[in-house]
N, C-alpha and C positions, 0 to 999 in steps of 0.2 A: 404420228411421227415415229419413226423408228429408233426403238433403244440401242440398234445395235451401230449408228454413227460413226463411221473412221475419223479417227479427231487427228487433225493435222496438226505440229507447229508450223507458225509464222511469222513473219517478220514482215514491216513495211518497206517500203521505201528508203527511207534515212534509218535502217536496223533498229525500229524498237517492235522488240516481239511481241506479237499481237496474241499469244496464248503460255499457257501458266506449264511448267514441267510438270512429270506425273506426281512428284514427291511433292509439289511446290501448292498443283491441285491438290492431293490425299490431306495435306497440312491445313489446309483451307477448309476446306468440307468438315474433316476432323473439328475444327474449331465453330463448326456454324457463321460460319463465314464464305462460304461458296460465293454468295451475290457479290461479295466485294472484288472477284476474279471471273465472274461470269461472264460481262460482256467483253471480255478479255479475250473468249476461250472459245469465242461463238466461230462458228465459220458461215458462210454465208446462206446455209440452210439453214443455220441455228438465226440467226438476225431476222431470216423473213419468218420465222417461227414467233421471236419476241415480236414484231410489229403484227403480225394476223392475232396475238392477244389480243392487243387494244382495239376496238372499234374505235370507227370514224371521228367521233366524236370524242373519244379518249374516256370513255363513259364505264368501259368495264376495270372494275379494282380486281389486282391482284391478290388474290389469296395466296396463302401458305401451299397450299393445296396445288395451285397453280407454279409456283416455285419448286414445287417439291416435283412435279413431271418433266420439269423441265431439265434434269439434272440427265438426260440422254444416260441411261444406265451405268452411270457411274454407283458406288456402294455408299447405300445411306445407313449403313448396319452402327455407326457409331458416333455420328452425328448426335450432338444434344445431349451426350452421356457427363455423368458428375465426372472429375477430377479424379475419385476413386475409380468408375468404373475407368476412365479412362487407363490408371496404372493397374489396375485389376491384373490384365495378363501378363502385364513386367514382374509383378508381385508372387503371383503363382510359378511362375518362369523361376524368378530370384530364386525362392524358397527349397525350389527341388534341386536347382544346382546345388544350393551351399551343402544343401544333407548331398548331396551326392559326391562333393569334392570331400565332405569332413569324411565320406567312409571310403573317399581313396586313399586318404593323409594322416588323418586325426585319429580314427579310430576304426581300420580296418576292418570288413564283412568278410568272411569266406565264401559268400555268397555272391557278392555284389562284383561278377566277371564275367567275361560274354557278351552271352544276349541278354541276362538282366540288365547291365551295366548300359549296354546297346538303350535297351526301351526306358529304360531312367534318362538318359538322358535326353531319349527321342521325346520323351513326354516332358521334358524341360523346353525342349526347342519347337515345338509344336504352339504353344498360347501364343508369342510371341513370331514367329517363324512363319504361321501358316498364312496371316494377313499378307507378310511381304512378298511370300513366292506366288499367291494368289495377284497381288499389283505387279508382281513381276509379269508374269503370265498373259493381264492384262495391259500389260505396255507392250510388251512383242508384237501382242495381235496386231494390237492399234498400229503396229510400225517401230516404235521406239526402240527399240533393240539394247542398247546401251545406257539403259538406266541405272538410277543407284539401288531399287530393287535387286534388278536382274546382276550388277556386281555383288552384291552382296550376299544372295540367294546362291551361288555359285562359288561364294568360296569358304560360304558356312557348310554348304553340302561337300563343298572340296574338304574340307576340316574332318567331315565324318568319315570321309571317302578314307584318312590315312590313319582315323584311330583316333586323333582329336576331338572327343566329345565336347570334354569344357570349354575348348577355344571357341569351338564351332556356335556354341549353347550362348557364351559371354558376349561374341561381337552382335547376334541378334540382338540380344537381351537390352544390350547398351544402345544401339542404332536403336530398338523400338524406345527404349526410355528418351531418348533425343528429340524421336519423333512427337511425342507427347509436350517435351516442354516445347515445344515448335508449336504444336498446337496450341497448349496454353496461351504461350507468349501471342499467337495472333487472337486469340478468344479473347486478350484484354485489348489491347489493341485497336480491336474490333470493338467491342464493349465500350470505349472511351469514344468512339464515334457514334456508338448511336445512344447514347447518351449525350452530346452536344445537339444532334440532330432531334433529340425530346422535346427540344425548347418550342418548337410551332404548336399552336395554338389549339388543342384539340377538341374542346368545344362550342359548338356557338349556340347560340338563343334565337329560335325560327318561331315566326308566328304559324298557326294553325287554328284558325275560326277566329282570326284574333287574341289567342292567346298563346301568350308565350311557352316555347318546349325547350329544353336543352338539350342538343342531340347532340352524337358526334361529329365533328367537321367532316369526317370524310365521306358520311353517308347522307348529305345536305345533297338535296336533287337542286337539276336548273328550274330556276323561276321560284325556288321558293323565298322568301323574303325572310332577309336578318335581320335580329332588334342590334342596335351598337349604343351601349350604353358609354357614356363619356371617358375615355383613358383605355376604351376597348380597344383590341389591335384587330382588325378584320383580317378573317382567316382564306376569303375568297372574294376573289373577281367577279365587278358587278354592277347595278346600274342605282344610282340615289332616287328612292321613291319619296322621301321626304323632300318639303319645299325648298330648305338650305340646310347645308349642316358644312364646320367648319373640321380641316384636318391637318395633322403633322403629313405633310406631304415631302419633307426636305430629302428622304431615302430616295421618291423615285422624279424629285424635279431640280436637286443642287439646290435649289432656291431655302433660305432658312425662315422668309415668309412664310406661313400657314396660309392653307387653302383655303377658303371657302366655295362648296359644291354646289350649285344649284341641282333644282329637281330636273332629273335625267340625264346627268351629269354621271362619268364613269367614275367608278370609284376603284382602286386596287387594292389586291393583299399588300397587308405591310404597313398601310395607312392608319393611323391613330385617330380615332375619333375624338374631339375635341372640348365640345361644349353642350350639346343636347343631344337626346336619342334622335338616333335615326336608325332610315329604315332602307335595306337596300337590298336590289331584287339581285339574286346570283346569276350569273351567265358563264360564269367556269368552274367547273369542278377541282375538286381539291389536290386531285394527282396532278393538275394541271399549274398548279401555283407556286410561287418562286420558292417555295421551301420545299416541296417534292420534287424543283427541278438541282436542288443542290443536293440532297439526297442519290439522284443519279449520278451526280458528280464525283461524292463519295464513293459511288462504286466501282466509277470507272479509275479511279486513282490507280491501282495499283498495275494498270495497261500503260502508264507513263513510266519507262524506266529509265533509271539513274544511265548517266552513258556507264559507268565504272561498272553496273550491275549488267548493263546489257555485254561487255567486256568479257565478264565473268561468265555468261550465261553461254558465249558462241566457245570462250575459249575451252569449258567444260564438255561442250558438245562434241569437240576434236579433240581432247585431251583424253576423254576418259575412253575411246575407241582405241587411242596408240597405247595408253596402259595396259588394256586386255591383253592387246598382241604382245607386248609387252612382257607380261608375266608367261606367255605363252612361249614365251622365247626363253624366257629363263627357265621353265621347267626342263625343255627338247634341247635346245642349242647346247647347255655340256655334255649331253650326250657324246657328241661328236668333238670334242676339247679335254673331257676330264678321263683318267686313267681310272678313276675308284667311281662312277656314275651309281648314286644311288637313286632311280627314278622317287621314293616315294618322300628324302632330304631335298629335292630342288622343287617336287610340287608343293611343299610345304613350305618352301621359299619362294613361289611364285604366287601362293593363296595371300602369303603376309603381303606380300608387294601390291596385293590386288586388294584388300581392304585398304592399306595404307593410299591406294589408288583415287578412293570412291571421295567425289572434289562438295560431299556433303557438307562439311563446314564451310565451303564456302557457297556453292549453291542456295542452303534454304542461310543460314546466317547474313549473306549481304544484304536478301532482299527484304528481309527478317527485321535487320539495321534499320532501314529505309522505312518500314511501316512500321517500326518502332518508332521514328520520328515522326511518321504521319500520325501516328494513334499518342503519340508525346502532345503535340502539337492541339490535336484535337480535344485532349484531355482539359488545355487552357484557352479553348475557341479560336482555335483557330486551323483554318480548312486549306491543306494540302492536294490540290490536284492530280498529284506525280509528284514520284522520289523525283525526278529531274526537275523538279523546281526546288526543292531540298538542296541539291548541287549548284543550282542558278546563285538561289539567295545566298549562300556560305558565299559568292564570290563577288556580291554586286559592290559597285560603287557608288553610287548616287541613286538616293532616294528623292523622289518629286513627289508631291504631294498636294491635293486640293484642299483648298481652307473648310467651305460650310461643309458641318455634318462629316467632315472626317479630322480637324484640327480643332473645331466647333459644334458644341450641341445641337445646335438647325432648330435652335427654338428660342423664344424672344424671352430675355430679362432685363429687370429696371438696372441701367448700366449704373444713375446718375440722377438726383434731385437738385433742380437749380431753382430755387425761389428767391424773390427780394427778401430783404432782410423787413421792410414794414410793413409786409405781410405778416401774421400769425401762421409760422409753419405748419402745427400739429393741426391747429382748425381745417387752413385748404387741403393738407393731405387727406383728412379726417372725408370733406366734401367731395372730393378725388375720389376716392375710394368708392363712398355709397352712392355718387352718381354712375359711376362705371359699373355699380352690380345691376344698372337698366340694360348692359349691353352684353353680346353675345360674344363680341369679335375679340379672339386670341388674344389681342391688347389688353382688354379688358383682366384677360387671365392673369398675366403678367403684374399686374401691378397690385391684384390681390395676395399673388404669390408674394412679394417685396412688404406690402402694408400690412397683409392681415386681414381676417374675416370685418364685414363693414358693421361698422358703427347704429342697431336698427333703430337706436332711438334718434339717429337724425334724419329728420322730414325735410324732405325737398320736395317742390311744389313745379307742377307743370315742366318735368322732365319729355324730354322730346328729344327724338337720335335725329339727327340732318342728315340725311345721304351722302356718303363722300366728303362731311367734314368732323362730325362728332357729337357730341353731347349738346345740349342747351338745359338749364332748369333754374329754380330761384330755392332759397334759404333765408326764410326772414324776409322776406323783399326781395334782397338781394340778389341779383344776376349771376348766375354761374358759370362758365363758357369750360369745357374741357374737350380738346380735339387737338385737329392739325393748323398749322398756320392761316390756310385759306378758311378755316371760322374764322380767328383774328380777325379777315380781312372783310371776313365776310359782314362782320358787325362794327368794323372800325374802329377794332381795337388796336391802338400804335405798340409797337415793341419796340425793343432795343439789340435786339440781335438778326443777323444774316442766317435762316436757317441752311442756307448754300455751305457755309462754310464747318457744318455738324455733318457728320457722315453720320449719326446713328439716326434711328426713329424717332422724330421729339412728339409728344406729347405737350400741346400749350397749356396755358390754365390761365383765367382772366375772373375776377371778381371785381364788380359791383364798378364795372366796365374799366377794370384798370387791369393792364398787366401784369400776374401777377408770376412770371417763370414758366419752368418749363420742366418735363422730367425726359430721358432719354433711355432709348429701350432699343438693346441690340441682343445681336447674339452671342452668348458666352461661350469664351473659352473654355476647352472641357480639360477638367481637373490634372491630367495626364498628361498634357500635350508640351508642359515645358520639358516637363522628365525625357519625355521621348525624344526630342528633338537633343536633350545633352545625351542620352544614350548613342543614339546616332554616330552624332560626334564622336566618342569614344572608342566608336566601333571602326572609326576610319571611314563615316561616310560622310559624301555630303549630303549637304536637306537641302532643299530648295523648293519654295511653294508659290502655285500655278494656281489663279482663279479668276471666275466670270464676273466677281465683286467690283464694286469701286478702286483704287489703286488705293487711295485714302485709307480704307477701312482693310485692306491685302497688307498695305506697309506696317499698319499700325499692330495689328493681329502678331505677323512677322518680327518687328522690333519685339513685343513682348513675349515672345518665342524664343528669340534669339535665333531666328533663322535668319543668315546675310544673304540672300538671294531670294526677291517676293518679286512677283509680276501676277496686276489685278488688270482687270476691266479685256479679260482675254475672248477672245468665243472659241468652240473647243478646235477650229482649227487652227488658231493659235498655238494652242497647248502642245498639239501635235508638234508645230514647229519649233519650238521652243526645248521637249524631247529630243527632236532629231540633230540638232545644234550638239546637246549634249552626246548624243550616240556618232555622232562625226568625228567626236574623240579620241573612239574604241574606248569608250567607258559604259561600263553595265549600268544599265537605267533600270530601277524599281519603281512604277508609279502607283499611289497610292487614290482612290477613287469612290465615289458612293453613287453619284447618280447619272443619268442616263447621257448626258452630255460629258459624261469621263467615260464613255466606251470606247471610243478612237483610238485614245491614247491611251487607252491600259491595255488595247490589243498590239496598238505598235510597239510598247517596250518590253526590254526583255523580260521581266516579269510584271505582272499587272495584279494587282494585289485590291481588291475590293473589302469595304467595309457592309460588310454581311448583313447583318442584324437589320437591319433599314433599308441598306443597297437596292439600288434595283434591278431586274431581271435583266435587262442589256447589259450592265458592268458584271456580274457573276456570271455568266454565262464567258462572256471573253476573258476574266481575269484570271489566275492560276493560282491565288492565294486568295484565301475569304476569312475576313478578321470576323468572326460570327459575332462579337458582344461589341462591335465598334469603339475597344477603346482603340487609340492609336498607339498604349504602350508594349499594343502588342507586335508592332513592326518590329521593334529592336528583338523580341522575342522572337519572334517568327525565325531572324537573321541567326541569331543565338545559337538555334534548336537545327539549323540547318549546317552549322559550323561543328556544333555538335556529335551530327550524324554522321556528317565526314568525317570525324575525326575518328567515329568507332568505326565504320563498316573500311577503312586503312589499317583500325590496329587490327582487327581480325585478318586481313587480306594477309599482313604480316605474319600473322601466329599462324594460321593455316601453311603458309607456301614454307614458311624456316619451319615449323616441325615434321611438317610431313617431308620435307627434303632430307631432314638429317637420317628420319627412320626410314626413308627407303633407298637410304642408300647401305642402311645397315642390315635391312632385311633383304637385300639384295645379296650381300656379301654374305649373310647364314649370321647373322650378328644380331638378330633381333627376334624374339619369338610374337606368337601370335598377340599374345597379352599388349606387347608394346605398339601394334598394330594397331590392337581397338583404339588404345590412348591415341596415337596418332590420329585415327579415323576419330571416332566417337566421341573421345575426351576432347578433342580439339574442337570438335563439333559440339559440344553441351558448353566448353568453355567460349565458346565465340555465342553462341545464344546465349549466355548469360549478359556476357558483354553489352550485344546488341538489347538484350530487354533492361538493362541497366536503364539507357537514355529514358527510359519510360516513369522513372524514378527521381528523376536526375529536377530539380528545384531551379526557374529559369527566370 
């Protein structure tokens, strides 16, 4: 493929630019972050480029190597460099100016006039200078004409053009130090996203002759076979070779029942192994799994832009062309009006007008803003698709939300112990207990976790599991019965309670044929979930929760939430409906989602927001927000940090457009020198990227 590429910008349909400015690219690259704007940038040679990478089978990994050719000849000359070498050439730059200003002011040369004076300064502006008029050079080619290079490069040479050394030396000096913290600021950023993206699983335990290897997840071939030891998270897509094995399935079924898989049975990334090794043959590779397709997602992020950024982006493209001509008029046009015309006073007031021109602070600083809140954001897990969801959430009204696995752990605890009273409590729990360590099934887990390791000095005799109803064994004689009601029935045991009218799991327990209670085992509310819901509230929204549960166990969840609007026993085109009712309003709908039957309706609202960590591939793939560590307290966060963002990338829009108006209007009138220009340009610019990397700081 060819390095020498004509790289167009684009724009879609509905105006979101579909590739990165040259300064917006340089800043990117600069920071080791090029992937994060790449398929941003691609044009449709460059996409069938990225898709002839991969084979058919999505089989070939990309290397670094492979990334690094792919950069169509743009300059890798300072990618990956330290912080120092980064300000290396501002440093060297600084240094020669100040000796060269203190021995035009401080302590006068007789030497130092001319052409000394010329190549001192020329070798101040050269560390710093030569990168930009090289990007300059390279944007014309490419088409761009009117970059902030190419202004800038043009009125620092205009500077030397009139005898202004230091002016000319100082606006570089400061534009490249700009540039740099522009780079940093996306190198953390950046950093704070792949850092959240660390958390997948990188390696798994593969048999070979039968014995176990640890390799890395990503170099795991198909067909070879994973050991999944209990509480293991499976890293890849694939088929169960063992006979059963039991799993948290509730990320990709909504369901908070755990699975049990039989042999040949699929099994997914994501899924928790449960209760015994197993053994499972691979059938997808690892670039192919829901944590490398959210990794794509991360990249594409910064191709969604804010509408305010995209605003900024077209009004810069027309503005900074009528400033050229602009200054160009103010240099010529007194000509022809002023009595005393000094040509080399009015280019020296059309070069100030022309720095004061270049719309840098607000060019790389909004979008700066915006991925300061996506890199904010990711910092506390939570995954940003587009600044334009940043602007969605700061504005929504109504939060919708599913219960299992996103208001609820999606895993079973002892809610509730109900025994007679003339039973011996601590005995039947005791036998509870150690008959349950015969069985495998999730339940089983549950009520170890609640009791406690079993008791192994107590013998129980002729234990036996019944298919589909529970336990049987004796204790002394004594008959033991622990299961579901249909045991009761099954041995005619009489109880005293409707299980119809218990919405959670019961567990019976009958000794020595008598009833003796019951235990209930649901799904627990996760520790965050009331928080979140008064945050909500506070924030001026409503909550409202949507699920495929019982209504019984939807209202009951809901009251101790305190959420006033619950609707259970829905199926997802309910939900749908239920959404649209709400969006008939004109009120912004955020729905909140985990598993596969919340795709609908996180694609129909206006923002669709997925709990990450467990989610499954259908809801992250359509949702626009991804709570990566599934708490739910991260919603009110998400909204926070979106509020947040707005609120900087306005105060910047404000500091840029009222300073740079007052100083060109004063370096219009000869009222302002070059020094007040760069502040204008440069200082407005380092102070708006402070601003904007502030939110990254910022405790939420």
């Amino acid at each position: 493929m060819s390095n020498n590429k004509l790289h167009i910008h684009t724009y879609d349909e509905n105006g979101n630019q579909l590739c990165c400015t040259p300064q917006e690219g340089k800043i990117y690259k600069d920071a080791g972050a090029k992937v994060l704007i790449e398929d941003s940038c691609c044009s449709v040679t460059d996409k069938a480029y990225s898709s002839a990478k991969k084979s058919p089978s999505g089989s070939k990994k990309l290397t670094e190597d492979d990334e690094h050719t792919e950069d169509d000849g743009h300059d890798h000359s300072i990618a990956g460099k330290s912080t120092f070498q980064l300000f290396l050439p501002a440093i060297i730059s600084f240094v020669i100016l100040m000796v060269g200003l203190a021995m035009d002011h401080l302590i006068p040369q007789f030497w130092f006039k001319d052409r000394v004076r010329i190549i001192w300064y020329a070798a101040a502006y050269l560390p710093v200078g030569l990168p930009v008029l090289k990007e300059a050079f390279e944007s014309i080619r490419k088409g761009d004409v009117f970059s902030e290079f190419f202004l800038m490069s043009i009125a620092t040479i205009g500077a030397f053009a009139i005898d202004e050394y230091p002016e000319g030396v100082a606006v570089m000096l400061f534009y490249s130090v700009g540039e740099v913290f522009q780079t940093l600021a996306v190198q953390r950023a950046k950093g704070n996203i792949a850092k959240l993206l660390d958390q997948r699983p990188d390696e798994v335990t593969i048999l070979v002759d039968n014995r176990p290897q640890t390799v890395k997840a990503a170099d795991v071939a198909l067909d070879s076979v994973i050991q999944l030891k209990p509480g293991e998270k499976l890293a890849l897509d694939g088929i169960l070779i063992s006979d059963s094995a039991s799993f948290n399935t509730s990320a990709l079924t909504g369901e908070s029942k755990p699975d049990t898989k039989q042999k040949n049975d699929i099994v997914l990334a994501g899924m928790i192994n449960l209760n015994t090794v197993a053994k499972v043959q691979v059938n997808t590779l690892y670039n192919d799994s829901k944590l490398s397709k959210i990794l794509e997602l991360v990249q594409n992020a910064t191709a969604q832009k804010a509408p305010t950024e995209l605003f900024i982006r077209k009004f810069a493209r027309i503005y900074t062309p009528i400033v050229v001509f602009l200054a160009v008029a103010i240099c010529l046009v007194p000509y022809f009006f002023v009595d005393e015309y000094i040509f080399r006073d009015w280019l020296y007031r059309a070069l100030i007008f022309l720095v004061i021109s270049c719309p840098c602070a607000l060019v790389i600083s909004i979008p700066l803003g915006y991925f300061g809140g996506i890199g904010a954001a990711s910092r506390n897990g939570i995954l940003f698709k587009g600044s334009n969801f940043l602007d969605a959430l700061a504005e929504v009204k109504n939060v919708v939300m599913d219960k299992t696995g996103t208001m609820t752990e999606g895993v079973f605890k002892v809610q509730t112990v109900n025994l007679k009273p003339e039973f011996e409590r601590d005995l039947i729990l005791k036998l509870v207990n150690v008959i349950e360590n015969s069985s495998t099934h999730p339940v089983a887990t549950a009520i170890h976790e609640h009791l406690g390791e079993p008791d192994h000095t107590v013998i129980l005799d002729n234990v036996e599991e019944i298919a589909g109803h529970g336990l049987k064994g004796s204790y002394q004689g004594k008959e033991l019965l622990v299961g579901n009601f249909k045991l009761m029935n099954k041995f005619n045991i009489p109880y005293d309670v409707n299980p119809n009218d218990i919405v959670e799991t019961l567990i019976a327990v009958a000794y020595e044929g008598k009833f003796a209670g019951y235990l209930t085992i649901a799904d627990s509310i996760k520790e965050d979930a009331a928080e979140t819901v008064q945050k909500l509230q506070s924030l001026g929204v409503k909550v409202t929760m949507l699920s495929g549960d019982k209504s019984t166990v939807v209202k009951a969840v809901a009251g101790k939430l305190g959420i006033p609007n619950a609707f259970g026993d829905l199926l997802p085109e309910d939900k749908v409906n239920k959404v649209k009712e709400i969006k008939a309003r004109n009120e912004t709908v955020a729905f909140v989602g985990d598993g596969v039957n919340d795709a609908p309706v996180v694609a129909l609202s206006d923002i669709g927001i997925a709990m990450g960590g467990l989610g499954s591939d259908a809801t992250i793939e359509t949702a626009d927000v991804v709570i990566q560590d599934d708490k739910p307290s991260k919603i009110p966060m998400a909204i926070n940090i979106g509020k947040q963002t707005k609120k900087i990338v306005w105060q910047n829009i404000a500091l840029a457009f009222g300073v740079k108006a007052v100083v060109l209007v004063l370096g219009a009138g000869g009222l302002a020198t070059m020094w007040e220009a760069v502040f204008a340009d440069v200082g407005v610019a380092l102070l708006a990227i402070l601003n904007a990397v502030r939110i990254q700081k910022m405790k939420f």
